[in-house]
N, C-alpha and C positions, 0 to 999 in steps of 0.2 A: 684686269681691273685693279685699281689700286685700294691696297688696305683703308678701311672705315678710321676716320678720325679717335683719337682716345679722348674718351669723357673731359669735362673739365674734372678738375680735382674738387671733390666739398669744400667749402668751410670748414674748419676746422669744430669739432663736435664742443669743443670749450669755451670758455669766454670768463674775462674779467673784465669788471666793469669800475669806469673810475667816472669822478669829478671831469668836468673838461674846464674846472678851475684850477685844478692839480691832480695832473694825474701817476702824481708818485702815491696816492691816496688809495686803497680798493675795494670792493665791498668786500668784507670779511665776517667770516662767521666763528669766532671766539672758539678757540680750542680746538677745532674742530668737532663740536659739539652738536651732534642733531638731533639732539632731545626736542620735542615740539614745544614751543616759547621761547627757546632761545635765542637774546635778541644778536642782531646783523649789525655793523658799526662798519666805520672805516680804518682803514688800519696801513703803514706803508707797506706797499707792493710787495712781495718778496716771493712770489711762484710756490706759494704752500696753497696742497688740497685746499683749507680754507678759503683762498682767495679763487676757486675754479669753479665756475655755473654752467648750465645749459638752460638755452634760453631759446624755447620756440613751444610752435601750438600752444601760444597763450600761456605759458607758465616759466618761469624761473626755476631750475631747481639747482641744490646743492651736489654738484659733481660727485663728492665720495659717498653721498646715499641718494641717489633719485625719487628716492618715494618722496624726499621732504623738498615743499617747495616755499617760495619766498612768501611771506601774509602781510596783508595789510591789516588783521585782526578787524578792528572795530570801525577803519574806516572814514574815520575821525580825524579831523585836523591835529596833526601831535604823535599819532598813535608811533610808535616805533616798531619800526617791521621788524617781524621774528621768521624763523621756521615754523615748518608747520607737515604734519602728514597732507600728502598731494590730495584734495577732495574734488579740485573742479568748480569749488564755491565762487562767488563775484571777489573777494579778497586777494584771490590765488590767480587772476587772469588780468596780466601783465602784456603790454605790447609797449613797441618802441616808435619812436615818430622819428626818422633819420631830421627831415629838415629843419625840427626844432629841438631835437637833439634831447628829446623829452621820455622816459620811462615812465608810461601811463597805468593807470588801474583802466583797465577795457570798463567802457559804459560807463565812467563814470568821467568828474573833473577833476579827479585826483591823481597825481605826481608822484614819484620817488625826490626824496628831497632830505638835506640836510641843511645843518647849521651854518649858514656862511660865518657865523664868528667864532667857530673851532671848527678849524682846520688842522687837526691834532688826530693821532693813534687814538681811537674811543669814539673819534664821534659820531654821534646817533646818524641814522638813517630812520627818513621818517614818512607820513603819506601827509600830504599835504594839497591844499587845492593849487589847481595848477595854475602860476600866476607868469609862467616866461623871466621869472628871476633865474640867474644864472646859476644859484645853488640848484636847480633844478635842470641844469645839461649836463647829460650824460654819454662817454663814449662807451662803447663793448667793442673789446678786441678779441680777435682770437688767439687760442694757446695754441701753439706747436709747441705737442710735450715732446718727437723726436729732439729735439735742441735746448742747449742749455736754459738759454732763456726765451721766454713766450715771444711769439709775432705779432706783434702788437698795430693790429690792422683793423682801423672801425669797416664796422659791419651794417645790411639791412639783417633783422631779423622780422 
């Protein structure tokens, strides 16, 4: 008999996530700082810890600490997503929608979303109702840390 096929290979466990209005753009967490509040912004690409998530069973979190996962705090039209210890709360469960290219708050109408009129290192990322503007599509590729630089291949999560 002949040998059992070998597995496909995972996904890769990482992921940056860009604008798919520019995706020299990435979600970035400032310093690499994972104090809880610390807000998330956009920042150019450059393959630093900061720029590396994982992003499944409903949460985001920050690659160099797991525990902290992505918030949408208060929920709120505006609010600016920070870190936050992983609790499980409706803030912290995140899913993605490949066909409209949308990063969701689960159960609710609200978006990850930024400012379409800075497009600039800083800017905000924010929760916002989800309206199908383009500030509001999202790609997540994954990292291949074996290699210089990331494989940058949209994903379902």
């Amino acid at each position: 008999p002949s040998p059992s096929p070998s597995p496909s290979p995972s996904p890769s466990y990482y992921k940056t996530i860009t604008p798919q209005s520019n995706t020299n753009l990435c979600l970035d967490l400032p310093g690499d700082d994972s104090s809880d509040g610390n807000p998330v912004w956009l920042w150019d690409c450059n393959g630093q810890e900061s720029q590396r998530w994982v992003f499944d069973s409903w949460q985001i979190r920050f690659g160099a600490d797991e525990s902290k996962c992505l918030d949408a705090g208060s929920m709120q039209d505006g609010f600016q997503l920070w870190l936050w210890s992983c609790s499980g709360l409706a803030q912290q469960q995140w899913g993605y929608d490949e066909s409209a290219s949308r990063i969701y708050l689960a159960n609710t109408a609200m978006c990850m979303d930024f400012d379409w009129n800075d497009q600039s290192d800083g800017c905000t990322v924010q929760a916002w109702d989800c309206n199908g503007h383009t500030n509001q599509w999202w790609s997540v590729w994954n990292i291949n840390l074996n290699e210089t630089e990331g494989q940058r291949l949209p994903i379902i999560v």
